[in-house]
N, CA, C and O atoms as a Maestro MAE file, in Angstrom:
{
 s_m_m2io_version
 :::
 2.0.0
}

f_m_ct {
 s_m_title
 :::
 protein
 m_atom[340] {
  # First column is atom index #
  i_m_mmod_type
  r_m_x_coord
  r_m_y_coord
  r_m_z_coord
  i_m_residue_number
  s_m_chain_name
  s_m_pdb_residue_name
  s_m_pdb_atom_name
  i_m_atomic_number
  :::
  1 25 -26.966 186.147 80.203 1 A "UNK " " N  " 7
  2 3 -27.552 185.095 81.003 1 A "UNK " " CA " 6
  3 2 -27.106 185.248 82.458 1 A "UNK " " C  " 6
  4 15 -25.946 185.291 82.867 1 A "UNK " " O  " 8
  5 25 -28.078 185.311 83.066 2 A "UNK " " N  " 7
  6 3 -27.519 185.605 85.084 2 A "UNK " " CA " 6
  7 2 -27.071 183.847 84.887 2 A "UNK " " C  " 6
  8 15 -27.146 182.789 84.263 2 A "UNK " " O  " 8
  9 25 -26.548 184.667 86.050 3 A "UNK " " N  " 7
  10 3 -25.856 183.425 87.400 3 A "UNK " " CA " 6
  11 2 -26.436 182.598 88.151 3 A "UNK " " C  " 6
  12 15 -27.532 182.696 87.598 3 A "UNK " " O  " 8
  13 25 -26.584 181.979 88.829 4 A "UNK " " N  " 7
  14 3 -27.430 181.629 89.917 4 A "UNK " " CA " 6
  15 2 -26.355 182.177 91.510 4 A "UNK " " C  " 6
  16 15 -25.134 182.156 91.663 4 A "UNK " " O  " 8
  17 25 -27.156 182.496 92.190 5 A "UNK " " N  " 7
  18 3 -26.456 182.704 93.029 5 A "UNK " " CA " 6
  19 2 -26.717 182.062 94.639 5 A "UNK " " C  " 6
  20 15 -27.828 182.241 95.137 5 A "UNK " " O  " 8
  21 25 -25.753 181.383 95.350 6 A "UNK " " N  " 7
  22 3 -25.848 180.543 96.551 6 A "UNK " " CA " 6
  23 2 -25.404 181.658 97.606 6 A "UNK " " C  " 6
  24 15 -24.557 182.517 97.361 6 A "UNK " " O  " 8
  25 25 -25.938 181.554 98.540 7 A "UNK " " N  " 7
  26 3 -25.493 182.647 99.424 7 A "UNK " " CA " 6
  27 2 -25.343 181.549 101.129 7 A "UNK " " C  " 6
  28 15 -26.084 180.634 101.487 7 A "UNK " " O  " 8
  29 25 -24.440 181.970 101.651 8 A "UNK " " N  " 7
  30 3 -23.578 180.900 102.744 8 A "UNK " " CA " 6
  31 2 -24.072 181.706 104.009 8 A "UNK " " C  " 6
  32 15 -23.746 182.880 104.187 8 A "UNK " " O  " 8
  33 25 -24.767 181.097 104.754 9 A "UNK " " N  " 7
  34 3 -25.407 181.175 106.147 9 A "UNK " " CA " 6
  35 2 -24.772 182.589 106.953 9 A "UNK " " C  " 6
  36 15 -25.529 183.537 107.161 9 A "UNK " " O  " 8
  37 25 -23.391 182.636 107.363 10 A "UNK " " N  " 7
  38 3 -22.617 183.519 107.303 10 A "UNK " " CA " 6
  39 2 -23.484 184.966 107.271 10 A "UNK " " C  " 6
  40 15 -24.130 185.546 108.144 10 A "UNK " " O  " 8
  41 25 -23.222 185.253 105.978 11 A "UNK " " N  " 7
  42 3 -23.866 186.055 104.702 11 A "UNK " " CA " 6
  43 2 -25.250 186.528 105.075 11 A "UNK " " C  " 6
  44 15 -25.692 187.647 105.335 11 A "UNK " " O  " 8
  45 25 -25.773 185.385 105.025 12 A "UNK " " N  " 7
  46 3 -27.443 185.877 105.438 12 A "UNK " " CA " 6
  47 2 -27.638 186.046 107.116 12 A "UNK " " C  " 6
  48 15 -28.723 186.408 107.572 12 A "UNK " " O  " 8
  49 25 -26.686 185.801 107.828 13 A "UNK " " N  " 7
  50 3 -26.835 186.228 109.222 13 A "UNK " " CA " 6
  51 2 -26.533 187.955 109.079 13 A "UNK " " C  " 6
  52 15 -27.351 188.821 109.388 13 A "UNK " " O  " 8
  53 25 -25.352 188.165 108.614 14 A "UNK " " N  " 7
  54 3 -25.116 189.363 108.217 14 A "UNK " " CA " 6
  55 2 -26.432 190.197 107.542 14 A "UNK " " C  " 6
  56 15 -26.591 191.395 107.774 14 A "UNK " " O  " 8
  57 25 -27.084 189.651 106.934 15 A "UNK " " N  " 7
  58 3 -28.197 190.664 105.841 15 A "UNK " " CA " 6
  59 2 -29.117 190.891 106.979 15 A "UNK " " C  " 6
  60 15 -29.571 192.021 107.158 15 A "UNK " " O  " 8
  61 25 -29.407 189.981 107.705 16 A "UNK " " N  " 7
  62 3 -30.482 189.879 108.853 16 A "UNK " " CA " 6
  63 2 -30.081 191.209 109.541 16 A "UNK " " C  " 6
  64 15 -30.779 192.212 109.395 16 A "UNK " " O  " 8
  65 25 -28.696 191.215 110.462 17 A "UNK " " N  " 7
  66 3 -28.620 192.489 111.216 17 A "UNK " " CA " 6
  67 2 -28.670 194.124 110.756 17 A "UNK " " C  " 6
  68 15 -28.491 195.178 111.367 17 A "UNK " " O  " 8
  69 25 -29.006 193.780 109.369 18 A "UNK " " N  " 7
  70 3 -28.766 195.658 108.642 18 A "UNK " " CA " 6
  71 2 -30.452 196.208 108.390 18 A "UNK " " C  " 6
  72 15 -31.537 195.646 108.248 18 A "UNK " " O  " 8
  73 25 -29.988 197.548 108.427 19 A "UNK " " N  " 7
  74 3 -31.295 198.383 108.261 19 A "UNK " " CA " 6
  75 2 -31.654 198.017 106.846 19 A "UNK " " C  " 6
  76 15 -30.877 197.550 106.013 19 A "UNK " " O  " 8
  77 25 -33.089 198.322 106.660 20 A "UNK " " N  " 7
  78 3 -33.889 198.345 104.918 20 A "UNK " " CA " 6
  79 2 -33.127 198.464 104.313 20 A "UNK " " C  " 6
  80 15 -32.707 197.424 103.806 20 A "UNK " " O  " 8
  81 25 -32.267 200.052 103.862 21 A "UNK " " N  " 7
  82 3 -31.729 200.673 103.447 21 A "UNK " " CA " 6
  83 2 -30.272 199.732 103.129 21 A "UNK " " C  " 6
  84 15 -29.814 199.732 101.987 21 A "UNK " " O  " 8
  85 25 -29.788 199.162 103.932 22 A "UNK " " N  " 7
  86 3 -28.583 198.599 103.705 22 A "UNK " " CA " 6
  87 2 -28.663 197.481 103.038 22 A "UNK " " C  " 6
  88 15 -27.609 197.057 102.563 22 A "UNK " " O  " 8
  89 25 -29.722 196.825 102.853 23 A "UNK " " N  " 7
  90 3 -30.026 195.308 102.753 23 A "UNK " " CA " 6
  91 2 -30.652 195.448 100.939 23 A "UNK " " C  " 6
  92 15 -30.518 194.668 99.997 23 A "UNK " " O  " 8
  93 25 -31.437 196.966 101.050 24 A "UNK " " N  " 7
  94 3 -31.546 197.137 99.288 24 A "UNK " " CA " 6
  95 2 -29.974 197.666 98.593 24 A "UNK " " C  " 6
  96 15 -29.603 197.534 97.427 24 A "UNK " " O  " 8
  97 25 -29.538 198.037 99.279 25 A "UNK " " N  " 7
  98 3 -27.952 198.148 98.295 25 A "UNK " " CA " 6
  99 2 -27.239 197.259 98.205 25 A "UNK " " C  " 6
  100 15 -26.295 197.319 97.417 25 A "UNK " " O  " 8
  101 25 -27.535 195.794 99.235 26 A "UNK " " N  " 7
  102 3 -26.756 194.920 98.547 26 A "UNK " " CA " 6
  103 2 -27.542 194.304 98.081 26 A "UNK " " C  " 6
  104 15 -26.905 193.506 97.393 26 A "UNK " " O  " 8
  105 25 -28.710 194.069 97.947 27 A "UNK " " N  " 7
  106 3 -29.609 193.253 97.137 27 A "UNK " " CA " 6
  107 2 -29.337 193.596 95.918 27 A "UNK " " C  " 6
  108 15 -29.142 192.694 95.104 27 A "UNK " " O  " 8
  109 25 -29.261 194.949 95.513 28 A "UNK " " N  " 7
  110 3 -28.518 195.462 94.115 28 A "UNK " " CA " 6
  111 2 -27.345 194.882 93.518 28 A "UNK " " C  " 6
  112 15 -27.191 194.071 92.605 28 A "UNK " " O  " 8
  113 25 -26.415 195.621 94.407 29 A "UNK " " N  " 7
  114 3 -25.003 194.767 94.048 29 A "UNK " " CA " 6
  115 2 -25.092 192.949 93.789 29 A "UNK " " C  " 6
  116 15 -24.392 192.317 92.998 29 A "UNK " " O  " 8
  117 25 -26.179 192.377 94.722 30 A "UNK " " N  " 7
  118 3 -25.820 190.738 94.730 30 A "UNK " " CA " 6
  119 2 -26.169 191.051 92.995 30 A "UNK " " C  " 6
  120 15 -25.178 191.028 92.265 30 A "UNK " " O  " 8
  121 25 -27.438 191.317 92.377 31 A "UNK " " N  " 7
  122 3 -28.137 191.246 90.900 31 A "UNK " " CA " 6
  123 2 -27.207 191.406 89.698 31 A "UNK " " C  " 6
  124 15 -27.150 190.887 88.583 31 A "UNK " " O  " 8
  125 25 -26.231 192.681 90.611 32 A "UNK " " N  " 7
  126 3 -24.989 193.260 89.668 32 A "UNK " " CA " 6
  127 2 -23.986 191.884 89.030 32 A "UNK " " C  " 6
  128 15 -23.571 191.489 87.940 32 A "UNK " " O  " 8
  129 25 -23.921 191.448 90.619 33 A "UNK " " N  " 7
  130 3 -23.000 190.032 90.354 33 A "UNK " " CA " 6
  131 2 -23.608 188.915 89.780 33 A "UNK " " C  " 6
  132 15 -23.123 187.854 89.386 33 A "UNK " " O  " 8
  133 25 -24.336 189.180 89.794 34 A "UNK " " N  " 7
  134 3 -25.510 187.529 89.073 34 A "UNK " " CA " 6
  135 2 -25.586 187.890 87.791 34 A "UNK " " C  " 6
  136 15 -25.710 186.830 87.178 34 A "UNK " " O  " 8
  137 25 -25.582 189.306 86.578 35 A "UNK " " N  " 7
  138 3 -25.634 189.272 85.755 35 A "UNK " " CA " 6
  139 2 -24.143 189.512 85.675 35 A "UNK " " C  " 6
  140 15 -24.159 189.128 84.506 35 A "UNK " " O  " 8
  141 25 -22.943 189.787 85.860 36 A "UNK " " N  " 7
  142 3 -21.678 189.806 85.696 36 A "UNK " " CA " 6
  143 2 -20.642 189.479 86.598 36 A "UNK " " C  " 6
  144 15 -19.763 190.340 86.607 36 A "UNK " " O  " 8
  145 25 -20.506 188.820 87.127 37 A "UNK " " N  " 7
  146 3 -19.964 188.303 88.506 37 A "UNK " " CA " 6
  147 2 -18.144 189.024 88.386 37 A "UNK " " C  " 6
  148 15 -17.525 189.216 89.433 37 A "UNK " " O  " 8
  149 25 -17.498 189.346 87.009 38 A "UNK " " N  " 7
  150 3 -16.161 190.056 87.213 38 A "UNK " " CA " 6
  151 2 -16.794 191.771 87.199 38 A "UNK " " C  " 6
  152 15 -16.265 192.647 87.882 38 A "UNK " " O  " 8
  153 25 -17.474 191.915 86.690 39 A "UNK " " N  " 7
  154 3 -17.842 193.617 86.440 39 A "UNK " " CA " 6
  155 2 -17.881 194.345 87.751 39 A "UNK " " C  " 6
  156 15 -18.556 194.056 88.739 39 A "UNK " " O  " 8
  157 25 -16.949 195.449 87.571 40 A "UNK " " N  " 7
  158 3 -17.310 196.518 88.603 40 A "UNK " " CA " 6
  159 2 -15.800 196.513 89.435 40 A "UNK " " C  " 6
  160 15 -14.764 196.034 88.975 40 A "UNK " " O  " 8
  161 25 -15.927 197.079 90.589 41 A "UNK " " N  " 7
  162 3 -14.796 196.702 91.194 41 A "UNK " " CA " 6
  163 2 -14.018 195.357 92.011 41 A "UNK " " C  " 6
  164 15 -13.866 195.263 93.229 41 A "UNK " " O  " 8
  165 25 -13.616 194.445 91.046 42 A "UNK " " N  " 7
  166 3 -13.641 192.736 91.636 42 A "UNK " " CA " 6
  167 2 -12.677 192.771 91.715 42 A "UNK " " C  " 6
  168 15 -12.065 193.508 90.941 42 A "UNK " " O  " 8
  169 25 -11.821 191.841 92.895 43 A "UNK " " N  " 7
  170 3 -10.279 191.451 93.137 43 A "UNK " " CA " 6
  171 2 -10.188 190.222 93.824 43 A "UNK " " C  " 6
  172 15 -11.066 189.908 94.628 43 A "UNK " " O  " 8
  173 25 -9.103 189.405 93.568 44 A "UNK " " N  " 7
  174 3 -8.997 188.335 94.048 44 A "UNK " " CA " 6
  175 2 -8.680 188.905 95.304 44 A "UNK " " C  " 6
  176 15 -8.324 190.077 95.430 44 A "UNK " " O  " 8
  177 25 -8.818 187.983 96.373 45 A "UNK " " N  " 7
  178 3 -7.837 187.967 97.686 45 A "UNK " " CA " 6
  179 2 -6.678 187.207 98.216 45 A "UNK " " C  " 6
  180 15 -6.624 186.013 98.508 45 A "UNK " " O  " 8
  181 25 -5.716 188.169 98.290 46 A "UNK " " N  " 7
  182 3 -4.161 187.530 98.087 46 A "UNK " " CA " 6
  183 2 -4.348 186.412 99.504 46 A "UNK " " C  " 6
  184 15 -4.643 186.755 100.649 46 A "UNK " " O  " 8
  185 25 -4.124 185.263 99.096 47 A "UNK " " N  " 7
  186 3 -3.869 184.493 99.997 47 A "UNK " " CA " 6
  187 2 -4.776 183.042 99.553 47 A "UNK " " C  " 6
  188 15 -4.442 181.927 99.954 47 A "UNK " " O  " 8
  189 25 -5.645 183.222 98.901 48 A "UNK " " N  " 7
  190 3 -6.715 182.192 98.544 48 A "UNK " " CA " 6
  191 2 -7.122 181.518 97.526 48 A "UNK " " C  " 6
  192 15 -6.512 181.965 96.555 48 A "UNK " " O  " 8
  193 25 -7.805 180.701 97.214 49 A "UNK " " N  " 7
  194 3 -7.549 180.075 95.940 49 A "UNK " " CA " 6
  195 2 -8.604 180.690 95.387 49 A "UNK " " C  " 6
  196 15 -9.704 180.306 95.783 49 A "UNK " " O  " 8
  197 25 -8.562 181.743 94.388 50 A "UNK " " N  " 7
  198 3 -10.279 181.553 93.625 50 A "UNK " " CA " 6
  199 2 -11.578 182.519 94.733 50 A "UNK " " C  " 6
  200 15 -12.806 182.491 94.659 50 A "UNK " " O  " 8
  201 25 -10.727 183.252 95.633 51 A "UNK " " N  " 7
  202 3 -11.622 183.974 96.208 51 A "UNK " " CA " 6
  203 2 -11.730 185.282 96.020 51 A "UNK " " C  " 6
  204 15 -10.676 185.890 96.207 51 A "UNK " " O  " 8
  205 25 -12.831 186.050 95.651 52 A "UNK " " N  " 7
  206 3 -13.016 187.479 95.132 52 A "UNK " " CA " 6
  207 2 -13.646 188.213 96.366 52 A "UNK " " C  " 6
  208 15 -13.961 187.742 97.459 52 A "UNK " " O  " 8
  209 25 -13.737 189.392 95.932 53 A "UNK " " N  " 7
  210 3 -14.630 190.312 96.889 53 A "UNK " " CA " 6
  211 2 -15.009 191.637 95.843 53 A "UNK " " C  " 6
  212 15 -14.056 192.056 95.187 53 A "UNK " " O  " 8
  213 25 -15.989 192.142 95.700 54 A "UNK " " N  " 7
  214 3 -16.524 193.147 95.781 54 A "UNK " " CA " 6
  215 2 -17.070 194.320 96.028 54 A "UNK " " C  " 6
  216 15 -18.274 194.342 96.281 54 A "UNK " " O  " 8
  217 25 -16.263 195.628 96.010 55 A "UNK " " N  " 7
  218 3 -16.205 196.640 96.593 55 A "UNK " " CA " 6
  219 2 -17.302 197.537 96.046 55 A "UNK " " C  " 6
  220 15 -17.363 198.010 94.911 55 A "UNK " " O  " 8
  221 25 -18.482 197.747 97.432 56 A "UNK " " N  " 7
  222 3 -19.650 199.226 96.599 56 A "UNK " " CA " 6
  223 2 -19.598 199.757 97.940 56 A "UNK " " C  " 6
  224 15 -19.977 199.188 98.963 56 A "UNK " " O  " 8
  225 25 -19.129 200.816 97.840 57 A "UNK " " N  " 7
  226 3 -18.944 201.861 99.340 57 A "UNK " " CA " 6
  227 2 -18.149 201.311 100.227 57 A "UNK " " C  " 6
  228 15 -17.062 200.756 100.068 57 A "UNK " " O  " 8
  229 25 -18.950 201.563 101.449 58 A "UNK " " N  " 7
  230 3 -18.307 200.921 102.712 58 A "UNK " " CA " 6
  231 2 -18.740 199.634 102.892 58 A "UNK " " C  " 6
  232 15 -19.289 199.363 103.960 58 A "UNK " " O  " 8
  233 25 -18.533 198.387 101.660 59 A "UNK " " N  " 7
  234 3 -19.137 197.292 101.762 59 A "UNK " " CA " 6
  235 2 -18.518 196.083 100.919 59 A "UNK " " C  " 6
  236 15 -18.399 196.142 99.696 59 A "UNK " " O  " 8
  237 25 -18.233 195.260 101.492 60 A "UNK " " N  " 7
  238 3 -17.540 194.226 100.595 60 A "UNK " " CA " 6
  239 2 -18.389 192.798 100.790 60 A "UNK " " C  " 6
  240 15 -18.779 192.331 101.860 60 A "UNK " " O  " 8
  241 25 -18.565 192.230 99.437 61 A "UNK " " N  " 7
  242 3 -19.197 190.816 99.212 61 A "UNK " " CA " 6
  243 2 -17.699 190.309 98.818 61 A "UNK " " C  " 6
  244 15 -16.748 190.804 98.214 61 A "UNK " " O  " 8
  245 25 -17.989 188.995 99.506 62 A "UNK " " N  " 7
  246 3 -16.756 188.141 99.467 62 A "UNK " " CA " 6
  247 2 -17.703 186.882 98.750 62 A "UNK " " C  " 6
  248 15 -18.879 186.634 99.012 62 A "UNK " " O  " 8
  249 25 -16.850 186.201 97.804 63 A "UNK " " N  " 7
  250 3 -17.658 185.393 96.719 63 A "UNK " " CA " 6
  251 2 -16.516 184.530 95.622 63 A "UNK " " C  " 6
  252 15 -15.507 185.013 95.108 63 A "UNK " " O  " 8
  253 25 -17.016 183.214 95.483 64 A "UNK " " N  " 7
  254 3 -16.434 182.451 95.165 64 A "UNK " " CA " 6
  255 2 -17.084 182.117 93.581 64 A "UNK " " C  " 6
  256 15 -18.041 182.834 93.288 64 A "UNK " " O  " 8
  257 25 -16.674 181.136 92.574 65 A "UNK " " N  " 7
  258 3 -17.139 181.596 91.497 65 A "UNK " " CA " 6
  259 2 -17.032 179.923 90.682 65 A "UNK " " C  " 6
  260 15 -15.915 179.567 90.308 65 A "UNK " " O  " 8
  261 25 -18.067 179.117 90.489 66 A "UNK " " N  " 7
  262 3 -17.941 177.656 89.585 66 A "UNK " " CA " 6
  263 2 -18.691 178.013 88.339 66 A "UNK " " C  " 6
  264 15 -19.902 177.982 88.120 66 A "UNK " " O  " 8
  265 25 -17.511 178.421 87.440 67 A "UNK " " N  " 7
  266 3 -17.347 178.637 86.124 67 A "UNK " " CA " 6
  267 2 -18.536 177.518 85.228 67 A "UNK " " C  " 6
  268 15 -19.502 177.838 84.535 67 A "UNK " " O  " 8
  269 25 -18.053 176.272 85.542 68 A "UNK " " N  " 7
  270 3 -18.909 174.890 85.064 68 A "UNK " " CA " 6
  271 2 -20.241 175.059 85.094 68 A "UNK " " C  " 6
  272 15 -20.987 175.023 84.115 68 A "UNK " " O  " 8
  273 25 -20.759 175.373 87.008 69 A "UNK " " N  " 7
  274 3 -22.246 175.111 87.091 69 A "UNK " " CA " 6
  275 2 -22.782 176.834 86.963 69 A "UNK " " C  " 6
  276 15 -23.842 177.165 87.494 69 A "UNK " " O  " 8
  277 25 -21.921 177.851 86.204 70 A "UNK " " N  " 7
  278 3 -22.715 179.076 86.537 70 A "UNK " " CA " 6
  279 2 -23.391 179.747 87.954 70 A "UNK " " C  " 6
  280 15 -24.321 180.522 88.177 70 A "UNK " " O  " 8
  281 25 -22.371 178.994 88.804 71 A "UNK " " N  " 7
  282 3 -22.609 179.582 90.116 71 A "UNK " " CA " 6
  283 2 -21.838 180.867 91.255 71 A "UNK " " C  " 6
  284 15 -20.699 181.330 91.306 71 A "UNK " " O  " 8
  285 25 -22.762 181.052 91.852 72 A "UNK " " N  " 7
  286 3 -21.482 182.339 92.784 72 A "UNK " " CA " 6
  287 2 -22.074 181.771 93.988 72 A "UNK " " C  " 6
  288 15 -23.292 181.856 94.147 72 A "UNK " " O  " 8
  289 25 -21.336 181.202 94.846 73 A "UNK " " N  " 7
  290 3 -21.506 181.653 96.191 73 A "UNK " " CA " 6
  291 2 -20.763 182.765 97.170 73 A "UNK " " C  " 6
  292 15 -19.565 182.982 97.350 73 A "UNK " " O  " 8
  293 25 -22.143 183.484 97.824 74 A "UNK " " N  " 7
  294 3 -21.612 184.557 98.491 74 A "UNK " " CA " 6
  295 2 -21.332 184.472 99.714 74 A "UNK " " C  " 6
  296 15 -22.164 184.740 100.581 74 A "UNK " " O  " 8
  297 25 -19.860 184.005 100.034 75 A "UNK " " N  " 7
  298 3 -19.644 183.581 101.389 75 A "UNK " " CA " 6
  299 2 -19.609 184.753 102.229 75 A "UNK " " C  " 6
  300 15 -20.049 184.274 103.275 75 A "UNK " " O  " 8
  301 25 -19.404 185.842 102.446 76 A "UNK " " N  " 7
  302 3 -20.093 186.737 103.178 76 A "UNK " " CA " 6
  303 2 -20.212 188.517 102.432 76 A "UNK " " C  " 6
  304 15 -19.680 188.911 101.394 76 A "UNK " " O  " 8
  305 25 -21.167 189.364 103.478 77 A "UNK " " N  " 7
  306 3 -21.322 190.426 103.375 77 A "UNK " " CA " 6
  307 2 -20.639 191.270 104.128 77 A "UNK " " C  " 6
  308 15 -20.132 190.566 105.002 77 A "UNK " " O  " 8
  309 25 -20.397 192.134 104.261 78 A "UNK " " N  " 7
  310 3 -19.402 192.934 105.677 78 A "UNK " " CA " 6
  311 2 -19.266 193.891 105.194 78 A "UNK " " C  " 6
  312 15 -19.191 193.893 103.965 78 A "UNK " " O  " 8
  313 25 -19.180 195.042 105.865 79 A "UNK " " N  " 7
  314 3 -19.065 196.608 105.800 79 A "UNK " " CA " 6
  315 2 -17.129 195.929 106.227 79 A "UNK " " C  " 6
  316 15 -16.591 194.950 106.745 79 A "UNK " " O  " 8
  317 25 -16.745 197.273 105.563 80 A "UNK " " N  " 7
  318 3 -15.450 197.276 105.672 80 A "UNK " " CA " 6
  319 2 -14.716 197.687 107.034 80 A "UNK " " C  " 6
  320 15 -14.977 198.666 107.733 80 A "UNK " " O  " 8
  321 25 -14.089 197.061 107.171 81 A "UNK " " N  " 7
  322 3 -13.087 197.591 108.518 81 A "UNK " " CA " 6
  323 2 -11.511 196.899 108.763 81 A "UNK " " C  " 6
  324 15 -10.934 196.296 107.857 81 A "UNK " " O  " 8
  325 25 -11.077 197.041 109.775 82 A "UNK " " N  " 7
  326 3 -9.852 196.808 109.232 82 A "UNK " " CA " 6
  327 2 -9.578 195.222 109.926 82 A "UNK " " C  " 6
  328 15 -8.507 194.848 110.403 82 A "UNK " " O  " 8
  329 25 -10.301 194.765 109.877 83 A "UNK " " N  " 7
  330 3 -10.209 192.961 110.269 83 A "UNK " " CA " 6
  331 2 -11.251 192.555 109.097 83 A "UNK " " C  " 6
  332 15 -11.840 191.492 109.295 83 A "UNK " " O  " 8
  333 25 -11.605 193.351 107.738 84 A "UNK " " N  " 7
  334 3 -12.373 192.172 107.379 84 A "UNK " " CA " 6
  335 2 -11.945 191.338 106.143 84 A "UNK " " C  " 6
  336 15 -12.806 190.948 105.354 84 A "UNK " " O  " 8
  337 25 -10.591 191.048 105.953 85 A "UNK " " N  " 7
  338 3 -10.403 190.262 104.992 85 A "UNK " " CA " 6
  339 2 -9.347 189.779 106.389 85 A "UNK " " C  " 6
  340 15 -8.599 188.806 106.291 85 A "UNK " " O  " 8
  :::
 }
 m_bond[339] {
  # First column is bond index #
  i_m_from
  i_m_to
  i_m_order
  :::
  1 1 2 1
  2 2 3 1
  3 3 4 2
  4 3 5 1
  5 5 6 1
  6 6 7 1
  7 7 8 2
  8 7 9 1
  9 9 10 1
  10 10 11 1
  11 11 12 2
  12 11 13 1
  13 13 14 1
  14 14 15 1
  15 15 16 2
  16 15 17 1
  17 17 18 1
  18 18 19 1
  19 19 20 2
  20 19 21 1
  21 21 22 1
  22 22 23 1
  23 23 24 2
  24 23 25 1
  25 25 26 1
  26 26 27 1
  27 27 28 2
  28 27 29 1
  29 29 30 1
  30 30 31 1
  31 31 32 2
  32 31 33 1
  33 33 34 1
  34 34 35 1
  35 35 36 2
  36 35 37 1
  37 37 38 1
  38 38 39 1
  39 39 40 2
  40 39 41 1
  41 41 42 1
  42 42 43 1
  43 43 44 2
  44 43 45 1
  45 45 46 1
  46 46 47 1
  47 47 48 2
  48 47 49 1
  49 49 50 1
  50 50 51 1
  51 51 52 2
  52 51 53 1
  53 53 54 1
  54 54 55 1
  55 55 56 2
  56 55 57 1
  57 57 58 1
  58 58 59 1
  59 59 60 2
  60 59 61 1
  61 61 62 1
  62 62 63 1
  63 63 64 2
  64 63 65 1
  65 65 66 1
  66 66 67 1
  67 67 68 2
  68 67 69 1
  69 69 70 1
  70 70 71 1
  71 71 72 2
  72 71 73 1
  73 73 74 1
  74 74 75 1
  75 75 76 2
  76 75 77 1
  77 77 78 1
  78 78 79 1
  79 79 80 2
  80 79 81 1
  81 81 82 1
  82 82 83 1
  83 83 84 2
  84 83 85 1
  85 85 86 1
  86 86 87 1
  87 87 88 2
  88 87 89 1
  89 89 90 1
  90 90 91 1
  91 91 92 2
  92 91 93 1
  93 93 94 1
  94 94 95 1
  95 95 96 2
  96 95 97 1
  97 97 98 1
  98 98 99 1
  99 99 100 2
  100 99 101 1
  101 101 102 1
  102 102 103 1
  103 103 104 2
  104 103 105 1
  105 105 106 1
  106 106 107 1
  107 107 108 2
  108 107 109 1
  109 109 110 1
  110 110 111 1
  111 111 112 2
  112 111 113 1
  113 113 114 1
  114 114 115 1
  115 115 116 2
  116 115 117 1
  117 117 118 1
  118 118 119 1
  119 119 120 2
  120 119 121 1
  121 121 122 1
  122 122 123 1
  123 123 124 2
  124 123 125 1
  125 125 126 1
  126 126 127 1
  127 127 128 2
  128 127 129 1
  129 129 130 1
  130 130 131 1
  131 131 132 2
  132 131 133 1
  133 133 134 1
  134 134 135 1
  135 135 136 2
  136 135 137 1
  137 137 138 1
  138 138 139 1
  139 139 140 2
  140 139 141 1
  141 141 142 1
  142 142 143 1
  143 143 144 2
  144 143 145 1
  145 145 146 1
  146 146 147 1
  147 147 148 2
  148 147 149 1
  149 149 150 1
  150 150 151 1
  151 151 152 2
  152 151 153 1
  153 153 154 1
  154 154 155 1
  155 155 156 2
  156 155 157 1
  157 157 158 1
  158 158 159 1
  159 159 160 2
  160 159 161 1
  161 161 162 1
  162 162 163 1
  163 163 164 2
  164 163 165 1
  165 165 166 1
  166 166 167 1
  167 167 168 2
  168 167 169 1
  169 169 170 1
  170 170 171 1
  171 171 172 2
  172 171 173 1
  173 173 174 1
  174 174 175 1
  175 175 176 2
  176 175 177 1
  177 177 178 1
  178 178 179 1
  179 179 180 2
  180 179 181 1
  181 181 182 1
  182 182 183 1
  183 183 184 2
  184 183 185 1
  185 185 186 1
  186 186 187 1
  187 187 188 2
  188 187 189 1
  189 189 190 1
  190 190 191 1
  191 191 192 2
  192 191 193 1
  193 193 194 1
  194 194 195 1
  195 195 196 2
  196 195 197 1
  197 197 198 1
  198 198 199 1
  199 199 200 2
  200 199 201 1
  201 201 202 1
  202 202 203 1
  203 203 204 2
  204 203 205 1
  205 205 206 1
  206 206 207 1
  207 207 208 2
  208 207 209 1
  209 209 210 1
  210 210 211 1
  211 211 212 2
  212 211 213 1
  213 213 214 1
  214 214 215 1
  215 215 216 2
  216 215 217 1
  217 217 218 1
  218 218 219 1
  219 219 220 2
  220 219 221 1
  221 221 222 1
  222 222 223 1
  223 223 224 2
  224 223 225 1
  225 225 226 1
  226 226 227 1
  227 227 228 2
  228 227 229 1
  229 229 230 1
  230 230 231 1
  231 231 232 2
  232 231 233 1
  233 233 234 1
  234 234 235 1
  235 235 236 2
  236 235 237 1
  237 237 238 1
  238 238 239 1
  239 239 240 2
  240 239 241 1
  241 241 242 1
  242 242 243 1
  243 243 244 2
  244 243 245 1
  245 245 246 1
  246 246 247 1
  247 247 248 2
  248 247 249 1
  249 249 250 1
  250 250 251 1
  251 251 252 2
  252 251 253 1
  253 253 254 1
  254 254 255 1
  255 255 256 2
  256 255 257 1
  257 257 258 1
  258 258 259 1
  259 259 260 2
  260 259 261 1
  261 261 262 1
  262 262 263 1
  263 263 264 2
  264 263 265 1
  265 265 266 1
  266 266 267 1
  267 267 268 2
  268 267 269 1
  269 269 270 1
  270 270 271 1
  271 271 272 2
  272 271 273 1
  273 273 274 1
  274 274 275 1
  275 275 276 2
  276 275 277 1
  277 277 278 1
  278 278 279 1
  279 279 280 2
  280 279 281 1
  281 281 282 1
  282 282 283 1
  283 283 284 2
  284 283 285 1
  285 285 286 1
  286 286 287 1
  287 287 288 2
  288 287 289 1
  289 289 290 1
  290 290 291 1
  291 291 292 2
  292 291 293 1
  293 293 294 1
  294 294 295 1
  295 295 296 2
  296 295 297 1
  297 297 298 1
  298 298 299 1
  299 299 300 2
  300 299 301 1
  301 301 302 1
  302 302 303 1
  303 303 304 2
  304 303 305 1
  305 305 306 1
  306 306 307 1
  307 307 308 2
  308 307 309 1
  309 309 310 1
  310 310 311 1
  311 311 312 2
  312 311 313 1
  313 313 314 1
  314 314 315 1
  315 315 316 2
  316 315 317 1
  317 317 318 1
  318 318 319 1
  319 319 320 2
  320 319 321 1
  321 321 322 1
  322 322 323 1
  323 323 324 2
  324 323 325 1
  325 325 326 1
  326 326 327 1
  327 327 328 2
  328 327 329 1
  329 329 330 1
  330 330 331 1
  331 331 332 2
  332 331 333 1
  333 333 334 1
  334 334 335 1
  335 335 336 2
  336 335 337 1
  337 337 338 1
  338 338 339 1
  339 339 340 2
  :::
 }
}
């Protein structure tokens, strides 16, 4: 059973500035997380309550997770660098 998934303004400002190409690989990955939201490479982030991120290449979804309502919100998208957590 998917997820539903909420995606945080943030996030979709981010999807806005990327080429085709970038915007179908995370459109993938978001689907990945909507049918399994721990699968793949998932880690909490030390410092936070309940906050994950998701590693596919040079790309991390940062994403929060309400067990109850079957929800993910994806508080942002970001290519990796060394300010982005």
């Amino acid at each position: 059973m998917k997820w539903g998934l909420v995606i945080a303004n943030r996030a979709k400002r981010h999807q806005r500035r990327l080429s085709i190409e970038e915007r179908l690989q995370i459109d993938r990955a978001l689907s990945e997380i909507s049918d399994d939201p721990l699968a793949g490479d998932v880690k909490f982030l030390r410092g936070t309550r309940g906050v994950l991120r998701r590693r596919f290449g040079d790309w991390r979804i940062i994403f929060e997770i309400d067990r109850a309502k079957r929800i993910i919100l994806i508080v942002d998208v970001t290519r990796r660098a060394s300010h982005t957590y």
